[in-house]
C-alpha positions as CSV (number, residue, x, y, z in Angstrom):
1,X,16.6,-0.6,-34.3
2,X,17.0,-3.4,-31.5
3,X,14.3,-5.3,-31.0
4,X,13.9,-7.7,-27.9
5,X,11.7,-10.9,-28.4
6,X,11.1,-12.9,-24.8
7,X,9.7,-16.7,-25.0
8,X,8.8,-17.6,-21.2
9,X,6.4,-19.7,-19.5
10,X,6.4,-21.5,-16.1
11,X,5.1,-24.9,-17.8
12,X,7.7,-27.3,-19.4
13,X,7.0,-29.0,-22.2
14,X,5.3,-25.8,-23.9
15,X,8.2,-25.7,-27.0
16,X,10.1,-22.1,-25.9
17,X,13.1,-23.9,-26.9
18,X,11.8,-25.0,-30.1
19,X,10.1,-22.3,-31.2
20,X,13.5,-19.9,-29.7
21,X,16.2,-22.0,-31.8
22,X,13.3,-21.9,-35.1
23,X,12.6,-18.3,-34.4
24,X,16.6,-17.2,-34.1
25,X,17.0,-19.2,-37.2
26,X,14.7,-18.2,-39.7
27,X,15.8,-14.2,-38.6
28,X,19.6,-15.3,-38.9
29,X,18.3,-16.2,-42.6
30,X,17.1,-12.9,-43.1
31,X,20.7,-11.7,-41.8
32,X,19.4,-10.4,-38.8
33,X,21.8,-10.2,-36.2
34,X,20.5,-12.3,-33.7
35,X,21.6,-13.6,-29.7
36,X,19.8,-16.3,-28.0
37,X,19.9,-15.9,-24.1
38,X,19.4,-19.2,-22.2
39,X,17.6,-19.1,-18.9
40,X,17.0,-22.2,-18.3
41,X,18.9,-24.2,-15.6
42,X,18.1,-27.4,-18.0
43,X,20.2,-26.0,-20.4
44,X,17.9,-27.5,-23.3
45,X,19.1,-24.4,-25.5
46,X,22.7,-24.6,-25.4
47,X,22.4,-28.4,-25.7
48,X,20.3,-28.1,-28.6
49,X,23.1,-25.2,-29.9
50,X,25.8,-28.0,-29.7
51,X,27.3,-26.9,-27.0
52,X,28.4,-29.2,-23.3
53,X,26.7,-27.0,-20.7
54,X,28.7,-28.8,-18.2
55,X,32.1,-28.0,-19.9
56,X,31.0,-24.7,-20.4
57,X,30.4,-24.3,-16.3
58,X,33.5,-25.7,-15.3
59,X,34.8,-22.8,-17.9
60,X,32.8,-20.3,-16.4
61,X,31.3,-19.5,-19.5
62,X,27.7,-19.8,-18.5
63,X,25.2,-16.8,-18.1
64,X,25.5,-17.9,-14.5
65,X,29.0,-16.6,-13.8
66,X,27.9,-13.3,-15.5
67,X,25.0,-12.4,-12.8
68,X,27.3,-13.4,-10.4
69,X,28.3,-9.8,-8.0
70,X,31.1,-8.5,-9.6
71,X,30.6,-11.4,-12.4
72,X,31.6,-12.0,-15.8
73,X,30.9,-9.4,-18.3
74,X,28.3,-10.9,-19.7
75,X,29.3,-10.2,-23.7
76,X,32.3,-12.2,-22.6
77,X,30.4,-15.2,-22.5
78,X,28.4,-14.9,-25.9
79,X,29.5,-17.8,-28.0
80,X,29.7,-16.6,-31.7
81,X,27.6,-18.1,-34.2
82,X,24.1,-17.6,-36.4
83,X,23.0,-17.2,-34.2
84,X,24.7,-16.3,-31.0
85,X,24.1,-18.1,-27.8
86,X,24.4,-16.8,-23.8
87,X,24.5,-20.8,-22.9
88,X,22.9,-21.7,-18.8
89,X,23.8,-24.7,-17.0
90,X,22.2,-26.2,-14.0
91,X,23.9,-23.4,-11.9
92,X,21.1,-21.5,-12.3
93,X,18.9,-23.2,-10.3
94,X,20.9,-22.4,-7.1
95,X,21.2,-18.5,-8.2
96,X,19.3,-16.9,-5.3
97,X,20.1,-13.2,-6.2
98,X,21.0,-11.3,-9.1
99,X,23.0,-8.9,-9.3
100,X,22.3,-5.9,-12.5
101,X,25.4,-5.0,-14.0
């Protein structure tokens, strides 16, 4: 069974990030399969992850370029690990639409 967990709130400063990356890690202990989704046009996920969000823009490899129209399948961009990451860039905060695939 999939389960879907969601950490959101307007107000910075109110740990999502921390309690996201402790969260995914203490399931990825428990060998659950689990994929962190960054929404955040800070980034503070995928830079806490390891991972240059700017590099990974001018790659394309941002969950940005995958709710693009006609965008990136968005499994494409899943960078593999325990656990996964969908990694966000400052892109996101000029995304006026979205587009469902």
């Amino acid at each position: 069974m999939i389960k879907i967990i969601a950490l959101a709130n307007q107000k910075g400063g109110v740990a999502k990030t921390t309690l996201t990356v402790n969260l995914a890690y203490a399931l990825s202990q428990k060998r659950k399969r689990v994929l962190t989704v960054d929404m955040d046009p800070q980034a503070s996920l995928t830079l806490y992850c390891g991972h240059d969000p700017r590099s990974l823009e001018h790659e394309r490899k941002t969950i940005y370029w995958g709710l693009q129209k006609d965008g990136e399948d968005l499994a494409s961009l899943v960078i593999a690990g325990e656990p996964a990451l969908l990694p966000a860039s400052i892109q996101l905060a000029g995304l006026s639409e979205i587009s469902i695939q």
